[in-house]
C-alpha positions as CSV (number, residue, x, y, z in Angstrom):
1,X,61.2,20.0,94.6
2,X,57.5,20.9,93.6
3,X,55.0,22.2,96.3
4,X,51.7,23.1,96.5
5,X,52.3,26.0,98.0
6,X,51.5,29.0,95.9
7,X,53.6,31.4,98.3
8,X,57.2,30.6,97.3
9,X,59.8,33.8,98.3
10,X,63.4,32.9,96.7
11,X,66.3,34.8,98.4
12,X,69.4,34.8,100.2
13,X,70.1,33.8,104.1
14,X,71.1,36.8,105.8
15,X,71.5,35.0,109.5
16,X,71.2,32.0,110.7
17,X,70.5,32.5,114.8
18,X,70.3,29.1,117.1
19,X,68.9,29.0,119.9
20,X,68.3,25.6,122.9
21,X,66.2,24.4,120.6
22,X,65.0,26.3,117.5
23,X,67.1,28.7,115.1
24,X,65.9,31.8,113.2
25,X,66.4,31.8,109.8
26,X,66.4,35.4,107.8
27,X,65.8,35.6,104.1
28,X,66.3,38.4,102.2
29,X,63.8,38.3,99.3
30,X,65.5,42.0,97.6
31,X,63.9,45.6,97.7
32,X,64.6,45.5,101.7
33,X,62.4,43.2,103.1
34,X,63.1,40.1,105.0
35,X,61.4,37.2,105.8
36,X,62.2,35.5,109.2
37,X,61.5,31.5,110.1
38,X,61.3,30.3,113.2
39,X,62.9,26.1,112.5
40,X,64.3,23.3,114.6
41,X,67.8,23.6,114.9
42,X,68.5,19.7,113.8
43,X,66.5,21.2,109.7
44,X,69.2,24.1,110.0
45,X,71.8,21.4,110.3
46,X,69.8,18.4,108.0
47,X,69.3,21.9,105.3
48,X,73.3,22.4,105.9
49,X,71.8,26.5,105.6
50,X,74.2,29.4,106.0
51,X,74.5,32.6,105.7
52,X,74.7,33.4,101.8
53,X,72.8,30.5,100.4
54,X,70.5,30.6,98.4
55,X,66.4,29.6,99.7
56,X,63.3,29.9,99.5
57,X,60.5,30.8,102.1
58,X,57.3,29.0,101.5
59,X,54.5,30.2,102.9
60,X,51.3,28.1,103.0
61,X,48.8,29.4,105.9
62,X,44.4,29.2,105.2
63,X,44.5,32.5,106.5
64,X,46.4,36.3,106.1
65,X,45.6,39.1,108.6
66,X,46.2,42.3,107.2
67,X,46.4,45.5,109.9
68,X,46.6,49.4,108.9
């Protein structure tokens, strides 16, 4: 699938967390960062995601904060 989303991070799910309602979703993108998603719990299960896949995190956001 093509996006327009210039902010694609390819990894590997490192936990999949469910909540009532919502799951959290950890990506490992390498060099010991993670990115974590906050999804619905019926796109975990529509995704089929588990821990060990392979996905990507796509970021698309009009604005970045950065803090120091």
């Amino acid at each position: 699938m093509k996006l327009s989303a210039r902010n694609q991070l390819e990894g590997t799910i490192t936990a999949v967390e469910k909540g009532q309602t919502t799951a959290r979703v950890k990506i490992d993108i390498g060099h010991g960062h993670i990115i974590t998603s906050s999804i619905t719990n019926e796109a975990v299960d529509d995704l089929a995601l588990k821990v060990g896949d392979k996905a990507t995190a796509v970021i698309k956001a009009s604005d970045v904060m950065i803090g120091k």
